[in-house]
N, C-alpha and C positions, 0 to 999 in steps of 0.2 A: 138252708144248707147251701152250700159255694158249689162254684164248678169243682173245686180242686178236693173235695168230701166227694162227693160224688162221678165224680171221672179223674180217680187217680192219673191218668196218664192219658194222652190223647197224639197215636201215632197218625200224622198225616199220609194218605195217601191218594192223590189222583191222577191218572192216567188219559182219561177223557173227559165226558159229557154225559156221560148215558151208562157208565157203571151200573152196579147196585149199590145204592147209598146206603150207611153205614150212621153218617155224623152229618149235619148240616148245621150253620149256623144263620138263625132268621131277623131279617131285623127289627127294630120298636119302632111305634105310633104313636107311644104316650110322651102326652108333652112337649109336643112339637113346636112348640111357641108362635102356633097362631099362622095365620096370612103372611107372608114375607112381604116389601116395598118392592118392586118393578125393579129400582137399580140393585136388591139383592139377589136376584133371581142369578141363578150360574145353568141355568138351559133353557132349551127354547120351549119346551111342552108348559113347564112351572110360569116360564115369562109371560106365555098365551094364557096360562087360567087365572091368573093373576091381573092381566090386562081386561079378562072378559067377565072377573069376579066370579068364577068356578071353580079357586082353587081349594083341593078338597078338605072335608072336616073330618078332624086328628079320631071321632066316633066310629065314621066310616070306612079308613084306614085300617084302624085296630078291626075293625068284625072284617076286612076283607082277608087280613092277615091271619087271622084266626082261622077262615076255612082253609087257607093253604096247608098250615099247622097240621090238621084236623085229616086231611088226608094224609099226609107226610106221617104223621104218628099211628094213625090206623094201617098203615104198612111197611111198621117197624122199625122207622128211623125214628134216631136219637135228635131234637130238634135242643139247640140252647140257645139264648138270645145276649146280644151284649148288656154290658150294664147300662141301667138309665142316666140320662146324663137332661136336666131340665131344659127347657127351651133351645132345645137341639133338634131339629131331624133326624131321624136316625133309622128309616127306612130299609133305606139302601144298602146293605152287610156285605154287599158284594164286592165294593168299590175297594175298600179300604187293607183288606189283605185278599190272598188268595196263595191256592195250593199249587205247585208242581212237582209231579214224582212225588218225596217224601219231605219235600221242604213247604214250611209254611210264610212264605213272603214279604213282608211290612214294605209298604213303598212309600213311596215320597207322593205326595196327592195334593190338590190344590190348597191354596190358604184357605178358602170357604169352605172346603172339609176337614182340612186340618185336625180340627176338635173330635172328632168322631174316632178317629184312632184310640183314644185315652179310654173309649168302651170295650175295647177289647182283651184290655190287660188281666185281667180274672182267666177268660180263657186261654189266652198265651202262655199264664202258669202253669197250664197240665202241660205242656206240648215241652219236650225236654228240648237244649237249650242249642245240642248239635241239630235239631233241624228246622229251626228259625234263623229264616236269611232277613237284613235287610239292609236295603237296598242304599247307596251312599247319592251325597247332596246333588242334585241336577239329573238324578237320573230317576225321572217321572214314569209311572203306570198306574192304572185302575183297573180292577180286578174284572170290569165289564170290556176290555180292552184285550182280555187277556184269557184265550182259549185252547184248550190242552185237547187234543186230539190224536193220541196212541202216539207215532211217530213226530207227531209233528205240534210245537207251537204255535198258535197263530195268531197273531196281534196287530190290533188298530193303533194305527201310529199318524202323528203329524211332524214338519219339518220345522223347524225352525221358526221360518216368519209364520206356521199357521198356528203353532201353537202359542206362539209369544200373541196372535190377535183373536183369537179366538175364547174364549171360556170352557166352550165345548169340547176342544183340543183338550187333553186327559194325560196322554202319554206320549212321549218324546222316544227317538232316537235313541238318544243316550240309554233311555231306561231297555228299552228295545234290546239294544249291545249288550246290555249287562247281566240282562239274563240268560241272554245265547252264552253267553263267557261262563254262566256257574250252570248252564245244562249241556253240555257239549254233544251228550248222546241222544240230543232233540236237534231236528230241523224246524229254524225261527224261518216264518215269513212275515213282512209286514203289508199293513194293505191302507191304502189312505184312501177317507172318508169326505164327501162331502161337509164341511161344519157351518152351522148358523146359529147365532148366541139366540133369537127373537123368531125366528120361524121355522118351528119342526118342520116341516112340510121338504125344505133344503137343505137337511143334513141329520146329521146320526151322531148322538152324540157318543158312543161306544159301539167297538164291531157286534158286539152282542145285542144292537138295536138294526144291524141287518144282513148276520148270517148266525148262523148257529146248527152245529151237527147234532143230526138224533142216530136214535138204533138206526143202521141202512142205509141212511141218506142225509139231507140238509135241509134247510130252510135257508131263502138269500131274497134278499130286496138289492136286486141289481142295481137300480139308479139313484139309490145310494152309494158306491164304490166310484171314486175319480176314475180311474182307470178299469176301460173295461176288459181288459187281459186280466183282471183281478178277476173277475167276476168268470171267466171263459177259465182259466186256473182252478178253479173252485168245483165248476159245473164235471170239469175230465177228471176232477178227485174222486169223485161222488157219483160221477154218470147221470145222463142226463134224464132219464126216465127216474131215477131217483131224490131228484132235486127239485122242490117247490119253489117256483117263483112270486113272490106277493108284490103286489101291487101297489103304487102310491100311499091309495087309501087305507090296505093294509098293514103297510110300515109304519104309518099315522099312529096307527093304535099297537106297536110295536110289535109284530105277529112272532115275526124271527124270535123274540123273549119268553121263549118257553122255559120249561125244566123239566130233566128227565129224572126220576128215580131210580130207572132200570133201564136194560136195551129197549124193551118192549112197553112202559110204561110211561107217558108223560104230562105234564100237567100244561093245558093251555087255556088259555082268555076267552070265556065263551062268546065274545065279542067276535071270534076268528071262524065261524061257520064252516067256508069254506076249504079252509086250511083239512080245522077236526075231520071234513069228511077225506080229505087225501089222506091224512094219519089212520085213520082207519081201514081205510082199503087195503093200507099195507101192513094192517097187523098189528099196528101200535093197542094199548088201551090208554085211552084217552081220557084224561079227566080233567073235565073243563070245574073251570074256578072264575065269579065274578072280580073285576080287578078293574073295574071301572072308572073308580076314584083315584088308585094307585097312578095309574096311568096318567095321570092330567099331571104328573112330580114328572114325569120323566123316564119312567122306568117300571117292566114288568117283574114278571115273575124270577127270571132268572136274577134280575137285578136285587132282588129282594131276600136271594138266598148266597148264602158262603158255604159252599159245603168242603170240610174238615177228609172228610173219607170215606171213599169207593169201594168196595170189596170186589 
């Protein structure tokens, strides 16, 4: 049965981060087409497991992906996946559109993703046709870059010469403008990221790899952020008794890459110890999920979901 039999109609709506989820869209692991070569690699996590022969098997992927699934669906959201597209990646759902307010996005994404857009088309058919924007030539974003927060947008951006040398560089400027231009009644901030095509360790390749708001408060890996007025911006949003700081080693393993469900419910990397115990303290319910494998691609939890609409 199609999405379009089964989800007649599919109204976008997101507001934040931390809603009640409604619709999510997860991404696939089958048929990944194997090990990529060193010069195809487009991030620095994929370039290292592939340099160190860790990078992980499309088996392990799909049962990691599954338990996300598995909790998502046991608490009543609608989960649908793109269509399969053969020796593709197709992990990462995040990247390639995203929601604001009641529009659903198509952006302009690198040539190494390119292809992954064309998975989406089955569900773009529910979504009627006034609230699909996209986005015109030169003006770049990915959906990990690109974080809705009640009032305010907030997006990972690079300038010009970083994005023209970088790989990890995602989103431009221009893309940046263009969206402030089709949401007027949002405050865009941009925030530039450390980037490195070959060593996670110095850079981030999406703002979603080192800040991200839950119910209350944030998570932020400060010495990822060039500018540390970004990071001091961030902390007087949020308050500082309410903002987690991680650490080196914890942005390694992407911690900031959570995903919420709910204000009060969210899914994180049991690799994040002590994170879970600060989510807890304050209330959160916490449900850790192994992502072990996922992680050595580049990208966690949030990276691996699109979600459609909030209630």
């Amino acid at each position: 049965m199609s999405f379009k039999q089964i989800f007649m109609q599919i109204l976008p709506e997101i507001q934040n981060e931390y809603g009640r989820l409604d619709t999510v869209v997860v991404g696939l692991a089958m048929r990944m087409g194997g090990v990529p070569k060193l010069e195809e690699c487009y991030d620095a996590r994929s370039f290292e497991a592939v340099k160190l022969g860790v990078f992980p098997e499309e088996k392990d992927c799909m049962l990691q992906l599954k338990g996300l699934i598995a909790i998502l669906e046991s608490n009543g959201v609608k989960v649908l996946r793109p269509s399969l597209i053969h020796s593709l990646n197709q992990v990462f759902a995040r990247d390639i559109a995203f929601v604001i307010e009641d529009q659903y996005i198509i952006p302009n994404v690198i040539a190494d993703r390119s292809e992954e857009r064309g998975a989406m088309a089955e569900i773009e058919e529910t979504i009627p046709s006034g609230n699909i924007i996209m986005m015109p030539s030169g003006c770049y974003a990915e959906g990990g870059d690109v974080i809705v927060d009640n009032d305010y947008v907030l997006v990972g951006v690079s300038d010009d010469h970083t994005f023209e040398k970088y790989k990890t560089a995602r989103t431009n400027y221009r893309g940046m403008d263009y969206l402030a231009d089709e949401f007027p009644a949002k405050e865009f901030k941009g925030f530039e990221l450390h980037k490195d095509d070959h060593d996670p360790l110095k850079g981030s390749l999406h703002l979603d790899c080192a800040f991200q708001p839950i119910g209350g408060g944030a998570l932020i890996a400060p010495h990822l952020f060039k500018n540390e007025s970004d990071v001091q911006w961030l902390v007087e949003r949020y308050g500082t008794s309410n903002v987690y700081r991680c650490t080196p080693e914890e942005a390694y393993f992407l911690a900031t890459n959570v995903f919420s469900f709910s204000p009060k419910d969210v899914i994180v990397s049991a690799k994040c110890a002590a994170m879970q115990g600060w989510l807890k303290e304050r209330g959160l319910n916490v449900h850790g999920v192994v992502y072990d494998e996922i992680v050595k691609m580049g990208g966690l939890l949030r990276c691996t979901t699109m979600p459609l609409k909030r209630v």
